[in-house]
N, C-alpha and C positions, 0 to 999 in steps of 0.2 A: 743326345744318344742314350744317356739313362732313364729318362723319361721315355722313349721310344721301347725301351728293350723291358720298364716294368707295365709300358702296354700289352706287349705281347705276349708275356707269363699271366697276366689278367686275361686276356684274350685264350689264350689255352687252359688256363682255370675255368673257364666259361665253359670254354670246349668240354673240359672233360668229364662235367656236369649232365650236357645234350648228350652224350656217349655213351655216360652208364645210363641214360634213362633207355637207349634205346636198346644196349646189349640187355639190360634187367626186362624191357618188354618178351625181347625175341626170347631169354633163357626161361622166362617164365610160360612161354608157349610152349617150348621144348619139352618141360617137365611137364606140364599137362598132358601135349597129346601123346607122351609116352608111361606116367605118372612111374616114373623112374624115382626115386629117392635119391638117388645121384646127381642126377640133374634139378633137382627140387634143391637140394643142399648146393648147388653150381648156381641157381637163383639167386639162393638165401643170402650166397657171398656177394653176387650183384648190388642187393639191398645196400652193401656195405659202401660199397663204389659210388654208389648214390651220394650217400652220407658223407664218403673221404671226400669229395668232390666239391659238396655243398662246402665243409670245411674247409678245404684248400682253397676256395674261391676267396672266402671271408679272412683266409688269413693270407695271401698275397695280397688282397688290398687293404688290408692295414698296414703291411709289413713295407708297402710304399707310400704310408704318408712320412712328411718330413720330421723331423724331428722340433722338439716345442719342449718350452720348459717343463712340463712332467715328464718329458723323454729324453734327455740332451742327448743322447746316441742313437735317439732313432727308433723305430717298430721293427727292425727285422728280424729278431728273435720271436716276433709271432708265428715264423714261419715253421718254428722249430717245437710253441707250443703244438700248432695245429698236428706235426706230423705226431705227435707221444699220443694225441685224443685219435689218429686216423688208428695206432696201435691197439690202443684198447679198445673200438668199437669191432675191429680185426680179431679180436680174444672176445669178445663178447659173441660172433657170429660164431667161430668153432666151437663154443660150447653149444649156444642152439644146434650144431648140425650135430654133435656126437651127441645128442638127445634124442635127436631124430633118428640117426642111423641107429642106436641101442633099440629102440623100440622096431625099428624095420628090422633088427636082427634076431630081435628074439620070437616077432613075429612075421617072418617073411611076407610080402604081397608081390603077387607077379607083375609085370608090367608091359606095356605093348609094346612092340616091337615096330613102333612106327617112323619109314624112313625120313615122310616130312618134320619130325618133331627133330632126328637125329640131324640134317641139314640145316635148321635152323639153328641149333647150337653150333656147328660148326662154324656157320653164315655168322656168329656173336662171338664168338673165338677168334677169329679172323679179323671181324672187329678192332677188338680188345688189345692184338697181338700191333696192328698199326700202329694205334694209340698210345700204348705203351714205348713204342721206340720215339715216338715224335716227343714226348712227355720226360722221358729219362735224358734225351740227347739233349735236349733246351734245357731240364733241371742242372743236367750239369755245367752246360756251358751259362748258363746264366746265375750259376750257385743259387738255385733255388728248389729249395729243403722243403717245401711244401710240393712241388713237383714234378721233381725227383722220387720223394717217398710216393706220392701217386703212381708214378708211371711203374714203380718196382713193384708195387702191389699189382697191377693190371699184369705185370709182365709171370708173376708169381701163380695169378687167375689165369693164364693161358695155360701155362706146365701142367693146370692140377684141371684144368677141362680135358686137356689132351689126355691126363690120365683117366680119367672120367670116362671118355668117348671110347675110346679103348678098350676099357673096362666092360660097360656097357653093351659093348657089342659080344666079348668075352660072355657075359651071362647070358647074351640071347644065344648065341650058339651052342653053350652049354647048357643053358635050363636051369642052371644055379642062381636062380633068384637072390639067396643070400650075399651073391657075390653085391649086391647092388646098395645093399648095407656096408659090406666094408671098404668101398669104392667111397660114399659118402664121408665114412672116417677118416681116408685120405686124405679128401678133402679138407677135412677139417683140421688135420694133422698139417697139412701145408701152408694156409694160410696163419694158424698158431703160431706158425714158426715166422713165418713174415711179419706178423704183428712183435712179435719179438726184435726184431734186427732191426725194426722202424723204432720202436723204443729206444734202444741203444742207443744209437747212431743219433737222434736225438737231444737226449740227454747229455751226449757227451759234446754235443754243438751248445748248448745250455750252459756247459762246466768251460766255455771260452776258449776252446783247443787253439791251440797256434795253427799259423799257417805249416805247409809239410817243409820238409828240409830243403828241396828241392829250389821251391820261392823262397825261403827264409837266405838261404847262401843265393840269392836272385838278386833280395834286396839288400844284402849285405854289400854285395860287389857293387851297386847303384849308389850306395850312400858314399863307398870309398870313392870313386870316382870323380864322384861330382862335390865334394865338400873341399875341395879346392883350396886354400887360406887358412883350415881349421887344422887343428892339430892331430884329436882322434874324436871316436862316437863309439859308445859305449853303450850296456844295459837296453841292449836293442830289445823293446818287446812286441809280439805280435800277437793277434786274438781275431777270429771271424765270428760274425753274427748275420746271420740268412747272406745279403750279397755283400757287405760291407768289410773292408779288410781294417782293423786297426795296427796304426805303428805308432810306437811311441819308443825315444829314445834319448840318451844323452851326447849332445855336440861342446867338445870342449874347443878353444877358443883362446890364442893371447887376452891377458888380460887388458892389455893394450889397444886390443881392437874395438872400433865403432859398434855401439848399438846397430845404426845403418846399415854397416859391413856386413857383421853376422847375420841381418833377418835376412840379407842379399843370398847370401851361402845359402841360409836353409829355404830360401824360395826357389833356389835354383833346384837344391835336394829334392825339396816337394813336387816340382813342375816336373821331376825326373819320374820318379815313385808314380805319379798318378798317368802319364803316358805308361807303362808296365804294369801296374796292379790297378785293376778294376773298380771305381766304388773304393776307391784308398781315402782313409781317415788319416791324417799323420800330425802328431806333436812331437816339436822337438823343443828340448831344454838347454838352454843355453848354459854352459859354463864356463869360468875362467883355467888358465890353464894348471892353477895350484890344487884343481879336481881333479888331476888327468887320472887316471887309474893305471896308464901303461899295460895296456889290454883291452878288447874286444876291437873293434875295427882301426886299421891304422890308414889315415886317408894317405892316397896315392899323390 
């Protein structure tokens, strides 16, 4: 099953590669037959899409090779480097577009008004907007941070086209040419801001966040449960890395009781945990019961 399911995040990494090459065709056509600087800067962001793509490809497939003794935990924090690099190449393209649009604002240039260029953005919009929900739906259910952060980028590029097109049309019926500069700043202001939240969100999967409260009192009542024999389990820790969940924990134990006994207990534990959490790492430590702390889980 989990070789099945990191085919298919491969498989839509792949995807989302043929995607942007063909929404960055169609937006670059757009912006010619209209030479919009709005739609030029809605290109420029495609470029990027390229790039997040080619990245995300490269790091879902490392991020499923097995783990080996330079890795004992595995590659899936590549997934988390790739999304910080899709960040900054996201900050690298707003600055190119707010260069472009300072210079389209201080020097206006009109643009055509042409409706095949305006359809074919839309026709790349529409696109982008599929793509993005197939991309964000799978990142999440499949905890994967490389695309996830793609598809919220695409889904960021749809809002800031819409506003674009919009726009767009706002200056053709107005005549304010300038509008089409500060349309492009938009742009640029949108995606900055998504290159931002992909950073974060990142980083903060880098610094080993626990699982949320929600699993955390999931697996707590899973270990009471089923630790049957054991006295208590303690110093429950938990940590994610791309799709892998780690637990580690302390099970205290008569001192009395079998080597045998106890790995029984905690295989039972384990066999529990990994039917429930997905990709479950788990260590438990066994102790006697002269550890007990008299606190944190009390098995039932």
């Amino acid at each position: 099953m989990a070789n099945d399911s990191t085919s298919m995040v491969a498989r839509l990494a792949m995807g989302s590669l043929a995607i942007g090459l063909t929404v960055l065709a169609l937006k670059a056509l757009a912006a010619w037959l209209t030479g919009s600087i709005a739609l030029y800067s809605d290109a420029l962001e495609s470029v990027v899409n390229v790039v997040t793509a080619i990245v995300a490809l490269v790091a879902v497939r490392l991020a499923a090779r097995p783990a080996d003794a330079a890795l004992p935990y595995g590659y899936g924090k590549a997934e988390y480097f790739s999304a910080v690099v899709i960040g900054v190449f996201i900050a690298v393209a707003a600055l190119l577009i707010f260069a472009e649009a300072w210079r389209g604002f201080i020097d206006p240039r009109p643009f055509r008004a042409d409706p095949w260029g305006i359809g074919v953005s839309i026709a790349a919009t529409a696109i982008n907007g599929g793509w993005a929900y197939v991309l964000i739906r799978t990142g999440d259910r499949e905890r994967s941070a490389s695309l996830s952060a793609d598809g919220r980028h695409l889904a960021t590029d749809v809002v800031s086209t819409l506003g674009v097109l919009v726009g767009v049309l706002l200056a053709i019926a107005t005549g304010y040419a300038v509008l089409d500069s500060v349309l492009a700043a938009f742009v640029g202001v949108a995606i900055l801001w998504s290159g931002w939240r992909l950073i974060r969100e990142s980083v903060i999967g880098l610094m080993d966040v626990a699982v949320d409260p929600k699993h955390l009192a999931q697996i707590r009542d899973i270990i009471a449960v089923n630790a049957e024999g054991a006295i208590e389990a303690h110093d429950i820790r938990t940590r994610r890395a791309g799709r892998i969940t780690f637990i580690d924990f302390h099970l205290v134990v008569a001192g009395t009781m079998s080597v045998e006994a106890a790995h029984a207990i905690c295989d039972k534990i384990e066999a529990k945990l990994k039917d429930t959490v997905d990709n479950a790492q788990i260590t438990i430590h066994v102790e006697p019961e002269n550890k007990a702390k008299h606190a944190g889980i009390v098995v039932v």
